[in-house]
C-alpha positions as CSV (number, residue, x, y, z in Angstrom):
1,X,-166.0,4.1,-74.7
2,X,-166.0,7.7,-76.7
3,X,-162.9,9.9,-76.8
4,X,-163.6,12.2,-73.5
5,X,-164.6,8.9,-71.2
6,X,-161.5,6.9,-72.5
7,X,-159.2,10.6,-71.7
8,X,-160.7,11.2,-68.3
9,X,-159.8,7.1,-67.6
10,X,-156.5,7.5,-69.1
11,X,-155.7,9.9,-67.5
12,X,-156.6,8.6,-63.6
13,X,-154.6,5.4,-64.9
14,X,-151.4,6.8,-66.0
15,X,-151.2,8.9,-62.7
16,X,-152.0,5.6,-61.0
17,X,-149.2,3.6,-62.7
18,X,-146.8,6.7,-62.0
19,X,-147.4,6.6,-58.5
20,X,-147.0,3.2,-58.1
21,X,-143.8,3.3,-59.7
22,X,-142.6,5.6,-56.6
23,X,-142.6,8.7,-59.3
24,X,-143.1,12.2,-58.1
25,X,-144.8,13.9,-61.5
26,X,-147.3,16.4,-62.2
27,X,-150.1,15.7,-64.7
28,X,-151.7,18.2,-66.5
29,X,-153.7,18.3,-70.2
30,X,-152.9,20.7,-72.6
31,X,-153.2,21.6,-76.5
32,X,-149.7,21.7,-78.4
33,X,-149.6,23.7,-80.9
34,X,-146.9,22.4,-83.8
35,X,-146.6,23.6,-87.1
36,X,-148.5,21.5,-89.5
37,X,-150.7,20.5,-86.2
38,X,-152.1,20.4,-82.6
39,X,-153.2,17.8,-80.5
40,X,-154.6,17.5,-77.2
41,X,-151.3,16.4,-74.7
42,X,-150.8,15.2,-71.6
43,X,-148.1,16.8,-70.3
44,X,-146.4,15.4,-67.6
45,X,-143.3,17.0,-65.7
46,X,-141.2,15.4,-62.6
47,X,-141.4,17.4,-59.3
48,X,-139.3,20.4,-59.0
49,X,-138.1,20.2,-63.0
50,X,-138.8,22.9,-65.6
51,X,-139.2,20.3,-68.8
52,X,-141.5,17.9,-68.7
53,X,-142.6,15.1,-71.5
54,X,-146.2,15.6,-73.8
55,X,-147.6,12.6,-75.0
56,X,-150.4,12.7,-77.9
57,X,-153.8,11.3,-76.2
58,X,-155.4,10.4,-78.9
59,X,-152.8,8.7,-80.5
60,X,-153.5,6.1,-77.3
61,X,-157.0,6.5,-77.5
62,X,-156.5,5.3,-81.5
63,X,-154.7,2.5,-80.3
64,X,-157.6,1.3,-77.9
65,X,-159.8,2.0,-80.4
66,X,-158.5,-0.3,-83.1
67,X,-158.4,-2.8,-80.2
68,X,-155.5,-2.9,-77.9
69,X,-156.7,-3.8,-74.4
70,X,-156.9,-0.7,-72.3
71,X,-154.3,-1.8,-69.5
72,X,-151.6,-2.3,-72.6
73,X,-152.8,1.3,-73.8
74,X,-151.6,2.2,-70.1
75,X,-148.4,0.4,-70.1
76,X,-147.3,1.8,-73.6
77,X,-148.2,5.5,-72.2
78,X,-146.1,5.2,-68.6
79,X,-143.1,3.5,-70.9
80,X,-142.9,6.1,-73.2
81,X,-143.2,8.6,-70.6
82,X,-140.8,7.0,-68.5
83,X,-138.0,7.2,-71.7
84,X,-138.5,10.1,-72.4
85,X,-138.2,11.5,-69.3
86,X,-134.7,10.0,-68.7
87,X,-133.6,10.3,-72.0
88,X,-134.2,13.9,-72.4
89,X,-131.2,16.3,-73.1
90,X,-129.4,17.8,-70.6
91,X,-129.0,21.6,-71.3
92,X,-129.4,25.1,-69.4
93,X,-132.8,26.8,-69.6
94,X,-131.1,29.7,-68.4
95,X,-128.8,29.7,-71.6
96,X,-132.3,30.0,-73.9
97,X,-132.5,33.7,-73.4
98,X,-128.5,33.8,-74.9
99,X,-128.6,34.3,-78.2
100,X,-124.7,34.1,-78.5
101,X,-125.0,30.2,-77.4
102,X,-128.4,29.7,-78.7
103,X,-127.6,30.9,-82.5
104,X,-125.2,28.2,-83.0
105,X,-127.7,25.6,-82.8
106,X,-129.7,27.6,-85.8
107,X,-131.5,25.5,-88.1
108,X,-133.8,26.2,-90.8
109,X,-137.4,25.2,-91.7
110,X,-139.9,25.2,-94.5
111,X,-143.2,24.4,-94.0
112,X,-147.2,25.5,-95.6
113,X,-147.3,29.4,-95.1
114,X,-151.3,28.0,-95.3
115,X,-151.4,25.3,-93.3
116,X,-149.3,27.4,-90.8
117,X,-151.2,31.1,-91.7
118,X,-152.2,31.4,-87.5
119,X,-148.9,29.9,-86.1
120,X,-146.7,32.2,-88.3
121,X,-148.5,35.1,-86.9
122,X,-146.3,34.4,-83.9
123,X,-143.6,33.2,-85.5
124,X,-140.4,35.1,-87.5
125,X,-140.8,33.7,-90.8
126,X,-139.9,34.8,-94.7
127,X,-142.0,33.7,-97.3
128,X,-140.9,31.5,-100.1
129,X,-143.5,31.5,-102.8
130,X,-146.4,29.8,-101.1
131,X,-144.1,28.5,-98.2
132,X,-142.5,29.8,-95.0
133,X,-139.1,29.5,-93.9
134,X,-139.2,29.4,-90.0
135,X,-136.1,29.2,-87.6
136,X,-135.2,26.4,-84.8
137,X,-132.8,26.1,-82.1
138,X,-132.1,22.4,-82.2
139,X,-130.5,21.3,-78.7
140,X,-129.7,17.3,-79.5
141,X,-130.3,15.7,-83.1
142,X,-129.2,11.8,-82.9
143,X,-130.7,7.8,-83.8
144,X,-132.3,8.2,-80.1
145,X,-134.2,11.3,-81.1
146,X,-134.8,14.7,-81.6
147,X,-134.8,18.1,-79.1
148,X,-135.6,21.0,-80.7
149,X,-137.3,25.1,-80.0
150,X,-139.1,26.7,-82.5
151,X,-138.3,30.4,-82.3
152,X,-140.5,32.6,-82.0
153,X,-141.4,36.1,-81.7
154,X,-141.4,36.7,-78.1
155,X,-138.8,34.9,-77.9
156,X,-136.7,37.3,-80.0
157,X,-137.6,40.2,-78.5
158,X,-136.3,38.7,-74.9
159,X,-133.2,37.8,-76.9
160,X,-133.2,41.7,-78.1
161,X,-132.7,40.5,-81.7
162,X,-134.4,41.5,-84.7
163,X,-135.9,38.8,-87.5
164,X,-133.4,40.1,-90.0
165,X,-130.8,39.2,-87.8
166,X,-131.9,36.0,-87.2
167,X,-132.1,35.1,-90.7
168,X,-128.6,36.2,-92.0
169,X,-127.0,34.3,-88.7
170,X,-129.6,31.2,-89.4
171,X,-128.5,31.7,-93.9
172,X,-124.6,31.0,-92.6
173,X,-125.1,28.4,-89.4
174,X,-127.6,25.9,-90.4
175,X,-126.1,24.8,-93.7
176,X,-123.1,24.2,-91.5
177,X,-125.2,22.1,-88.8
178,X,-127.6,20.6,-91.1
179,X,-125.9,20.4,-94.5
180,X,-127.9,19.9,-97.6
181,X,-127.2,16.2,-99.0
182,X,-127.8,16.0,-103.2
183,X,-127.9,12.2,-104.1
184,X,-129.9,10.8,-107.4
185,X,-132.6,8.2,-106.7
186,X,-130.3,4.8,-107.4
187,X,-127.8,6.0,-105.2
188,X,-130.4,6.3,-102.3
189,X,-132.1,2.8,-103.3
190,X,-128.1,1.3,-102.8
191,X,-128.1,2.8,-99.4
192,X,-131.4,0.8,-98.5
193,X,-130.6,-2.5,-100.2
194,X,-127.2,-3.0,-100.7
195,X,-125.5,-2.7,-104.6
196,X,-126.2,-6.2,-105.5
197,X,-129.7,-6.6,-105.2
198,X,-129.8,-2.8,-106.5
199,X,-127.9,-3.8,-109.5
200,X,-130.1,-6.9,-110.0
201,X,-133.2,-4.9,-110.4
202,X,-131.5,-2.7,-112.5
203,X,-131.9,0.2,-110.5
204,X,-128.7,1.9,-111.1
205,X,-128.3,3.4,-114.1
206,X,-125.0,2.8,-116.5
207,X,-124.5,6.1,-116.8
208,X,-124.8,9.0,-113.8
209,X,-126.4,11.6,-116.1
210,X,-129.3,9.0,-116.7
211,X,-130.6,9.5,-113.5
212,X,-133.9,11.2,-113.7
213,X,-134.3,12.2,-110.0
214,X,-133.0,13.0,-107.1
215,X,-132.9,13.5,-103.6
216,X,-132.4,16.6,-101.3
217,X,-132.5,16.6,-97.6
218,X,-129.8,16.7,-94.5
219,X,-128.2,14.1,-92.6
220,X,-130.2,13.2,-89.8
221,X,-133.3,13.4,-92.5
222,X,-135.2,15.3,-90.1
223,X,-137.2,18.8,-91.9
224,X,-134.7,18.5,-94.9
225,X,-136.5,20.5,-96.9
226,X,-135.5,23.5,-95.0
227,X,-132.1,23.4,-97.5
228,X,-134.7,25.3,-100.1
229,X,-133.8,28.6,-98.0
230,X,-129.9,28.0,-98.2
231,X,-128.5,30.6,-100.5
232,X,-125.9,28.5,-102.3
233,X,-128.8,25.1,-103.0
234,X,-130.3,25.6,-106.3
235,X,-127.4,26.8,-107.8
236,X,-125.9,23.1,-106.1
237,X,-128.9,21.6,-107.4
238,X,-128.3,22.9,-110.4
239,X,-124.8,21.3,-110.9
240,X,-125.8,18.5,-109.4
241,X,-128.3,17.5,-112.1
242,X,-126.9,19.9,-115.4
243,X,-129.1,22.6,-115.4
244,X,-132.6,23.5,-114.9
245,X,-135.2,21.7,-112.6
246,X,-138.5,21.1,-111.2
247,X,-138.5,20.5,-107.2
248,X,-141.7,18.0,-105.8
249,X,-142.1,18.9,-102.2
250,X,-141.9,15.2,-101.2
251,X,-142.7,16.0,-97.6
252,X,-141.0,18.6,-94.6
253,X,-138.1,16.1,-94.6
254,X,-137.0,15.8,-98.3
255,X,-137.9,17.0,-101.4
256,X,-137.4,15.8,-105.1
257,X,-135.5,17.0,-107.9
258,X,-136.4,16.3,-111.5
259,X,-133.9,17.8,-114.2
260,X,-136.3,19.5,-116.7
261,X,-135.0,17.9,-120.0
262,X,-138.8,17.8,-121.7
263,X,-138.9,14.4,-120.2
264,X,-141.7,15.6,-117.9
265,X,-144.6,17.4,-117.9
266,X,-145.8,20.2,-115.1
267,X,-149.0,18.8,-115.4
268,X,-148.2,15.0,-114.6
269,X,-145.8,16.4,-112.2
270,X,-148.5,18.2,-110.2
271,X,-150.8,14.9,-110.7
272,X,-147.9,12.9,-109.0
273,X,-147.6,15.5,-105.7
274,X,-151.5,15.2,-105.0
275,X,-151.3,11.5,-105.2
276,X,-148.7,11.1,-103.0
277,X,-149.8,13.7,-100.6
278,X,-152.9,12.5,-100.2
279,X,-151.8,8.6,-99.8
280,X,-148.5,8.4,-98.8
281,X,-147.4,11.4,-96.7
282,X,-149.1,12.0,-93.4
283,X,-150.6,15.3,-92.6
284,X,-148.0,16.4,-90.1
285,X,-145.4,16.3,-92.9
286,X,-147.6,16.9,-95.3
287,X,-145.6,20.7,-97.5
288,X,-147.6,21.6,-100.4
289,X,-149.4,19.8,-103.2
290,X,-147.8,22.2,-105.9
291,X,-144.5,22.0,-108.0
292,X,-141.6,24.6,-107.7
293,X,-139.1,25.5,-110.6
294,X,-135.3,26.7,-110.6
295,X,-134.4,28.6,-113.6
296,X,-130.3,27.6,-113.3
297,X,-129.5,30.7,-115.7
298,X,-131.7,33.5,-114.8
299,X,-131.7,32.4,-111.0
300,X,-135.4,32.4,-110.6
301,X,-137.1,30.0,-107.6
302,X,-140.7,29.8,-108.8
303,X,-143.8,28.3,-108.7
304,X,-144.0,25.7,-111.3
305,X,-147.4,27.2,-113.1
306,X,-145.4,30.7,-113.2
307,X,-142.0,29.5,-115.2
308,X,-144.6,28.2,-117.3
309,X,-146.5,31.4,-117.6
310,X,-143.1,33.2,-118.0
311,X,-141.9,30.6,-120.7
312,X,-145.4,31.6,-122.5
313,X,-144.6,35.5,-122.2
314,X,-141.4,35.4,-123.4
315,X,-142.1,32.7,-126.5
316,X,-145.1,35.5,-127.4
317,X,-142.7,37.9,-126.8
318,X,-140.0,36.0,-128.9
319,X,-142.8,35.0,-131.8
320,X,-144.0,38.9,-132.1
321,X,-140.3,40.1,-132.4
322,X,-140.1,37.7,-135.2
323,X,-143.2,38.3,-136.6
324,X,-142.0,42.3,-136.7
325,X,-139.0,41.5,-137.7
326,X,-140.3,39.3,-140.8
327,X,-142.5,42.5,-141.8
328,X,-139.4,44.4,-141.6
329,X,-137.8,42.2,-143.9
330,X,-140.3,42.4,-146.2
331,X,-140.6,45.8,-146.7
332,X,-136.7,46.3,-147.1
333,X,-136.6,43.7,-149.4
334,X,-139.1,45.7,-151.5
335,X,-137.7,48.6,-151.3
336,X,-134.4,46.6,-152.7
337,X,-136.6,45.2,-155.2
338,X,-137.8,48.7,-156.5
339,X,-134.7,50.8,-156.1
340,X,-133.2,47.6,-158.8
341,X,-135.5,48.2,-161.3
342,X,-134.1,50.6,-164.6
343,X,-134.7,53.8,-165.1
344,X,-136.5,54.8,-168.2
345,X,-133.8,56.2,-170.8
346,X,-133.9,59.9,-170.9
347,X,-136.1,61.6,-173.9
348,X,-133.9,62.6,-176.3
349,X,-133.6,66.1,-176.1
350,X,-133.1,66.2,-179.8
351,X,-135.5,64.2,-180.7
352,X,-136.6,64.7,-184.6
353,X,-140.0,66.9,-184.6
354,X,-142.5,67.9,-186.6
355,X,-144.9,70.8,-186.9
356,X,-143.1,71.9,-183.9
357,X,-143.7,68.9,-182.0
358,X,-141.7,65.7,-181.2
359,X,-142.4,62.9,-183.4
């Protein structure tokens, strides 16, 4: 069966199993909009409660598509309904429209200011070259899952507080909630398979300023790349690995650090991005395809193809002061030149003469 038969089935079924089950719960299908994406939900809420649980329909629909049987495509949608009904947080709706409680839970995001351009519309955001930082209230953050509330602008003004004040509360709590984590590539490759078989493949390096990239995210891994807006991070960064860098937005959750020693080119490095974006990275978590550079002495966050465009400027610049400079040089050195040659000697004013003139 096509998508809408298989949805309007689904559907019927799910209600069916629910009811069943003795559960009281109103079903109801509605779009989701996320940053990154929307999908089509159903959107199921227990009698008398004010949160309910969404669950993507096409992800089932997938599912049957590729084969499961359709009961089993059932089963799995009342079970993850079911869990995530009784796992979900307990917390005060009342306390949303607080924002001396709700502040504390500020976190910070960066996503695709394109991917995002209608969302952010509705959204307080700043930009970040071709990025957007956006704010969340994160209720629970632990191994059984996430609970999270994407601010918004409506939402602000019911809180009475302005976007600027948002950020410079969000710029001091979420690196305290969600703090940035720096660690080079071996050290994350330990943490997956042990220091033995690490060592084995030789994937730790003898020394620690051989590493050649690292890792940036927060603990729970979850939208890590939102430590790009913390104020004190590139200059971290920038410690972290001796200087200046190139940053590969790995995905919403991490990005990658590459110390720009001349060992890599922009160009390769933009290659790599694309590649991985558009293999390895799912479009939900997908940031950007470009490369980003940190300038650890001038403090400059930039897109990669400007610090190269800057770095042309100012070698032009640097060559044409030279070039000036060498003229300069030049023409003082002749001027050296003449004022060293000697005199003629003086005419003699009594020089011998005849007939009245000066022989």
């Amino acid at each position: 069966m096509d998508y809408e038969q298989f949805k309007e089935e689904f559907i019927d079924a799910v209600k069916e199993r629910l009811e069943e089950q003795g559960s009281d719960m109103n079903v109801s299908v509605n779009e989701v909009k996320k940053l990154n994406e929307s999908y089509e939900a159903m959107t199921v809420t227990p009698e008398g409660a004010r949160v309910g649980v969404n669950i993507g329909i096409e992800r089932f629909y997938d599912a049957y598509d590729e084969g499961r049987p359709f009961d089993e495509v059932v089963d799995k949608a009342v079970e993850t309904i079911n869990h995530g009904i009784n796992e979900r947080p307990d917390f005060d709706i009342d306390s949303f429209t607080d924002y001396e409680q709700m502040k504390e839970k500020l976190a910070m995001e960066v996503v695709s200011a394109e991917t995002n351009k209608d969302m952010l519309e509705n959204v307080p955001h700043k930009n970040l070259e071709d990025m957007a930082v956006v704010y969340r209230f994160v209720l629970e953050s632990s191994d059984e899952g996430r609970a999270s509330i994407l601010v918004t602008n409506q939402m602000l003004e019911t809180m009475g507080v302005t976007p600027e004040q948002l950020h410079a509360d969000a710029l001091e709590i979420a690196p305290q909630i969600k703090p940035a984590e720096i660690k080079g590539m071996s050290e994350v490759m330990v943490e997956m398979m042990g220091a033995e078989q690490a060592e084995a493949l030789g994937i730790v390096p003898e020394r620690p300023e051989d590493e050649q990239l690292f890792v940036a995210t927060v603990p729970d891994k979850t939208h890590g790349a939102g430590v790009l807006a913390y104020q004190d991070f590139m200059d971290q960064a920038a410690e972290r690995v001796g200087g200046d860098f190139y940053i590969l937005p790995s995905s919403i959750h991490e990005v990658l650090i590459v110390p720009d020693n001349g060992r890599m080119d922009l160009k390769d490095l933009e290659a790599m991005v694309r590649d991985v974006n558009a293999t390895q990275v799912a479009p939900a978590d997908k940031l950007t395809d470009n490369v980003y550079h940190y300038d650890s002495k001038e403090k400059i966050f930039e897109l990669g193809e400007k610090f190269v465009e800057r770095q042309n400027e100012r070698e032009e610049a640097t060559a044409e002061k030279d070039e000036k400079a060498s003229v300069l040089d030049d023409l003082m050195a002749k001027k050296e030149e003449v004022a060293n040659i000697p005199k003629k000697e003086a005419i003699d004013k009594g020089a011998k003469t005849k007939g009245g003139e000066a022989l």
